[in-house]
C-alpha positions as CSV (number, residue, x, y, z in Angstrom):
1,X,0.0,0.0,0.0
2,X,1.3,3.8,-0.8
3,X,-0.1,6.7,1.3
4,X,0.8,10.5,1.1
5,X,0.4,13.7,2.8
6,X,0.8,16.9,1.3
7,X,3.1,18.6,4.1
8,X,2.3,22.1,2.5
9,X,1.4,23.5,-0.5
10,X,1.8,27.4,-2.4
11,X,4.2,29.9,-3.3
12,X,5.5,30.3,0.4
13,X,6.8,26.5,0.4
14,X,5.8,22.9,-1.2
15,X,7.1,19.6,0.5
16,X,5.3,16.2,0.5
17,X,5.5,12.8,1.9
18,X,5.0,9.5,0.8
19,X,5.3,5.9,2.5
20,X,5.3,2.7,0.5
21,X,5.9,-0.5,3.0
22,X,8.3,0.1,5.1
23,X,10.4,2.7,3.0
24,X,9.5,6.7,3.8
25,X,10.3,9.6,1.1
26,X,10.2,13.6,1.1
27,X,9.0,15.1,-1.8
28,X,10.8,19.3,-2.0
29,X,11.5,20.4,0.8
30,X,10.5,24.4,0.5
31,X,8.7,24.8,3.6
32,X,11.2,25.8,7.0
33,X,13.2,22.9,8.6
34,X,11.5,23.3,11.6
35,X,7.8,23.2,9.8
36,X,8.9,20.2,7.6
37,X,9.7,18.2,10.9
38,X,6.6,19.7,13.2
39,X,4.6,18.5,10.4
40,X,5.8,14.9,10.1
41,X,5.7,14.4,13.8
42,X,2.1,15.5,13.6
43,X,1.4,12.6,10.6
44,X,3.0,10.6,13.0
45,X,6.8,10.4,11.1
46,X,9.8,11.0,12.6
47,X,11.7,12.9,10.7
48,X,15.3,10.5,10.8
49,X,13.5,7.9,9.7
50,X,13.0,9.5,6.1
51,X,14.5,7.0,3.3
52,X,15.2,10.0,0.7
53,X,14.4,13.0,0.1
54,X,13.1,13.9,-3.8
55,X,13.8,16.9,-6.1
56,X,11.2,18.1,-8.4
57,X,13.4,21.4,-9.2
58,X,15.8,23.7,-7.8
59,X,13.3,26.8,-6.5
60,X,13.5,27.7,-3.5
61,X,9.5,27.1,-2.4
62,X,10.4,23.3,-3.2
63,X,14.3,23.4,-1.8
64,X,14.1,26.0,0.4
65,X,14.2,24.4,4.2
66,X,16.4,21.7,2.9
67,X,19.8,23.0,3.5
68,X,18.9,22.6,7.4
69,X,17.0,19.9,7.5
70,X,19.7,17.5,6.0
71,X,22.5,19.6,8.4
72,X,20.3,17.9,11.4
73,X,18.9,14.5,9.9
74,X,22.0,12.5,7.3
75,X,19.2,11.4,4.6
76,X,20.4,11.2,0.7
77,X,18.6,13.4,-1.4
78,X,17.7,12.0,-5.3
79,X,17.8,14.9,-7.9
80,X,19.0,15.1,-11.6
81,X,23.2,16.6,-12.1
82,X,22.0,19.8,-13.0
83,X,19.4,20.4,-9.9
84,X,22.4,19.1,-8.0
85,X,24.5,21.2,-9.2
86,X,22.4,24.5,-8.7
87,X,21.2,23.5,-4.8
88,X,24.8,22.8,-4.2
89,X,25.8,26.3,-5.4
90,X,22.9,27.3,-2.3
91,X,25.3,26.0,0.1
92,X,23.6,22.2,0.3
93,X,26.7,20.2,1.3
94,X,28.0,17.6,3.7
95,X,25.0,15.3,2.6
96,X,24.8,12.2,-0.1
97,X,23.7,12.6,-3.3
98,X,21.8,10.0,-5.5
99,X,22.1,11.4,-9.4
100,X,19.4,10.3,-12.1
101,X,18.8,11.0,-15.5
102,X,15.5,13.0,-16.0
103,X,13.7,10.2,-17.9
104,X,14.9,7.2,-16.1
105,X,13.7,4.8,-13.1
106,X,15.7,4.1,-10.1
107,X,14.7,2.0,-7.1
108,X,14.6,3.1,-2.9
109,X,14.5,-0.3,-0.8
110,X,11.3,-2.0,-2.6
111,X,10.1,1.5,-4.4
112,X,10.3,2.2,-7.6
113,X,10.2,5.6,-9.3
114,X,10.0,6.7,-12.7
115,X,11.1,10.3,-13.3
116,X,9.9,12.3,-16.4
117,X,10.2,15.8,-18.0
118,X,8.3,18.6,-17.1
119,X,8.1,22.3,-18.7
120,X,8.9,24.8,-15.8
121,X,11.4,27.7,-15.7
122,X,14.2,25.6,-14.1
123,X,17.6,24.1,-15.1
124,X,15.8,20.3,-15.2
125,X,12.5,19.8,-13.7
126,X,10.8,16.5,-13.3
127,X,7.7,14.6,-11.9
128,X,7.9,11.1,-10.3
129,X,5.5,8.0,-10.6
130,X,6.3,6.2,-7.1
131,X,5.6,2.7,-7.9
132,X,4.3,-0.1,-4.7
133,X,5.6,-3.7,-4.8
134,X,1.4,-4.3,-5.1
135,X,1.6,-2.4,-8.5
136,X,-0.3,0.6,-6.9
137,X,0.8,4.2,-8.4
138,X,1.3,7.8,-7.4
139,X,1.9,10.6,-9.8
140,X,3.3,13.6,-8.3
141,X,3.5,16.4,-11.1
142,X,4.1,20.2,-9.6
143,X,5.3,23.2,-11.6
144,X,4.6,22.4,-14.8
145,X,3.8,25.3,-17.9
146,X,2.0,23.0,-20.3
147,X,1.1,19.2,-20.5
148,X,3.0,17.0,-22.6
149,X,2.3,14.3,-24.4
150,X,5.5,12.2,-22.5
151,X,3.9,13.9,-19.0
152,X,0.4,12.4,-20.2
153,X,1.4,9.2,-20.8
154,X,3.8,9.0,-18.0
155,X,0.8,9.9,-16.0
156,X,-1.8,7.5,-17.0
157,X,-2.7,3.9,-15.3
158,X,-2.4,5.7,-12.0
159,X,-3.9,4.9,-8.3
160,X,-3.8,8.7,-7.2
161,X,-2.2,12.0,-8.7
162,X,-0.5,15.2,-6.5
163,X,-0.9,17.8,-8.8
164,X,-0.4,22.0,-9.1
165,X,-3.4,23.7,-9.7
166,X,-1.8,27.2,-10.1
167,X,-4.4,29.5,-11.4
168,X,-7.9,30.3,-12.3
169,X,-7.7,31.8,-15.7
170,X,-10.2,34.6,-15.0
171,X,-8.6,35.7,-12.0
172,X,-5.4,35.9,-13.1
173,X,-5.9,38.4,-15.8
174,X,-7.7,40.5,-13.4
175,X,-5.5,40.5,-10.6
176,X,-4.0,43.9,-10.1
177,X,-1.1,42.9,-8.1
178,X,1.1,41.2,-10.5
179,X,3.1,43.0,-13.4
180,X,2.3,42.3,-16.8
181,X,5.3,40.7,-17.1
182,X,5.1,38.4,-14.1
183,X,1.7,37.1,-15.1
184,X,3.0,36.8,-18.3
185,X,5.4,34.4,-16.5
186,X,3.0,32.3,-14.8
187,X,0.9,31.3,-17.6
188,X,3.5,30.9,-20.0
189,X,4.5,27.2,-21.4
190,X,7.5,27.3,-18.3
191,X,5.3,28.8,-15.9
192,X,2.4,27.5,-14.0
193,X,-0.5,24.9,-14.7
194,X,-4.0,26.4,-14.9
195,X,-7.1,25.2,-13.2
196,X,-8.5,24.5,-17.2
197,X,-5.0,22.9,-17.9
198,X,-5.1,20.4,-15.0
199,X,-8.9,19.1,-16.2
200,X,-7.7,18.8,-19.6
201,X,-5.0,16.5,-18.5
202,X,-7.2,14.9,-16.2
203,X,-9.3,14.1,-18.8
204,X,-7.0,12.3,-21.0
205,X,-5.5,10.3,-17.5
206,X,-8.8,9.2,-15.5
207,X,-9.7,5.7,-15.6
208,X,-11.7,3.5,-12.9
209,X,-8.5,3.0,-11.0
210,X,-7.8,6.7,-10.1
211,X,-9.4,7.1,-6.8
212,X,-8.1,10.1,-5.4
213,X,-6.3,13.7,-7.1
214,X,-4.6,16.2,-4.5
215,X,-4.6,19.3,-5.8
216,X,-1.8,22.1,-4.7
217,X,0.1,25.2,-5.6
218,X,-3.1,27.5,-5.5
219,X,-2.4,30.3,-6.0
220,X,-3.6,32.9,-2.7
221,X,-4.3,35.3,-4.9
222,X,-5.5,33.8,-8.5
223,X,-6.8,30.7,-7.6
224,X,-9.7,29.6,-4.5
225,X,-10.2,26.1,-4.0
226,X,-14.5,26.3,-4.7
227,X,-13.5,27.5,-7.8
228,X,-10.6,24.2,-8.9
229,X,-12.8,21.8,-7.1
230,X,-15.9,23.2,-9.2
231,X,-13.9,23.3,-12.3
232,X,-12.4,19.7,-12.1
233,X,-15.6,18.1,-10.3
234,X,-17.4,19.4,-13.2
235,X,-15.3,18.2,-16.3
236,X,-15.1,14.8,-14.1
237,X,-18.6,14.3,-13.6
238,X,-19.4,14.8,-17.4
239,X,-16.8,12.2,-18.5
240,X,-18.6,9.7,-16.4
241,X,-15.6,9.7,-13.4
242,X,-17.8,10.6,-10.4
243,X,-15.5,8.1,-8.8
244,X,-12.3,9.9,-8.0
245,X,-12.0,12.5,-5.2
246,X,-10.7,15.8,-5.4
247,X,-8.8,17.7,-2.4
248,X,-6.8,20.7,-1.7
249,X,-3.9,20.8,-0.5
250,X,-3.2,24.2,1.6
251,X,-0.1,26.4,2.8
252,X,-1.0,26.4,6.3
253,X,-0.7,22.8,7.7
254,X,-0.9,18.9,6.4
255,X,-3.2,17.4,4.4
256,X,-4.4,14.2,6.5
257,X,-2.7,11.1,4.8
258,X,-4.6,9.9,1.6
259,X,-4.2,5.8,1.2
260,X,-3.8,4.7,-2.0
């Protein structure tokens, strides 16, 4: 059996984690040290007992308490050469690293996980597919400008999905905070995944075995969760998938643990 908890989720910090058997994993690590661990002790996790940590990308909202937490707990962390590279350059030393190619599979204990590309404004961003000895699946796709066909296909035949729901299309062009040029940013093909984006791809992906999609990286100001869970309930419900349940994932504290 795999379950997950989203640790916390947003532009102020993204981590995750995932047991499968007996083998633990941390997905980012942007959130403090200190929030990373009081949150995994709540879920019940101690935080030394972590089997890896995983790298989706090099931004500090998914790398950003990780420097300390690794100084206090000696876990290897799993990212491609040029992530490495770029975190190392933050002053991330004195810990093991595990390099993969973006693309490829590699195995923790009895997991297996398939990296793949994803479109993002980083040096070489990936999604995972953490695979049980069962055969059950979890995607875990965050920061993401556009879907792919490779990111489709690497997502399909899943149990359950983490993924970014960034923006609401509408209130993104009205918000008056952000520059032209930043919004420009966010719904560019490197930037962000839109609330429409994420229920097109979910409508290639569903399938009678996908039971549960986690939704995160709202956006405070561009995105609410009525409206994503509206938006994605919606397209579900008309493809026939009234099935699979949505959730959001929020900045302030843990999601409880979703069993997949």
């Amino acid at each position: 059996m795999i379950r997950f908890a989203v640790l916390g989720s947003g532009s102020g910090g993204n981590s995750a984690v995932v047991e499968c058997g007996a083998t633990r994993l941390l997905v980012d690590a942007g959130l403090s040290a200190l929030q990373i661990s009081r949150r995994l002790e709540g879920l019940g996790i101690d935080p030394a007992s972590l089997d890896g940590i995983l790298l989706t990308h090099e931004h500090g909202d998914h790398v950003g308490g990780l420097r300390v937490f690794v100084s206090k707990h000696d876990i290897p962390i799993f990212s491609t050469a040029h992530t490495s590279r770029v975190v190392r350059e933050s002053g991330v030393n004195g810990c093991a690293w595990k390099i993969f190619n973006s693309g490829t599979s590699f195995r923790i204990n009895d997991v297996e996980i398939r990296s793949f590309a994803v479109h993002h404004d980083a040096v070489d961003p990936v999604g995972f597919v953490i695979g049980s000895a069962s055969g059950k699946k979890l995607g875990l796709l965050s920061d993401a400008g556009h879907v792919t066909h490779s990111m489709t296909d690497n997502l399909r035949g899943l149990d359950a999905l983490f993924v970014e729901a960034n923006y609401d299309d509408a209130l993104l062009e009205a918000d008056e905070k952000r520059p032209w040029a930043t919004k420009q940013r966010i719904s560019s093909r490197h930037g962000h995944l839109s609330n429409a984006q994420v229920a097109g791809l979910l409508g290639k992906i569903a399938h009678a075995g996908l039971s549960q999609v986690v939704l995160g990286h709202l956006s405070s100001d561009c995105n609410q969760p009525h409206l994503v869970l509206s938006h994605l309930g919606g397209a579900l419900a008309a493809a026939g998938h009234t099935h699979i349940a949505l959730h959001c994932a929020t900045q302030k504290a843990a999601t409880p643990w979703f069993a997949v």
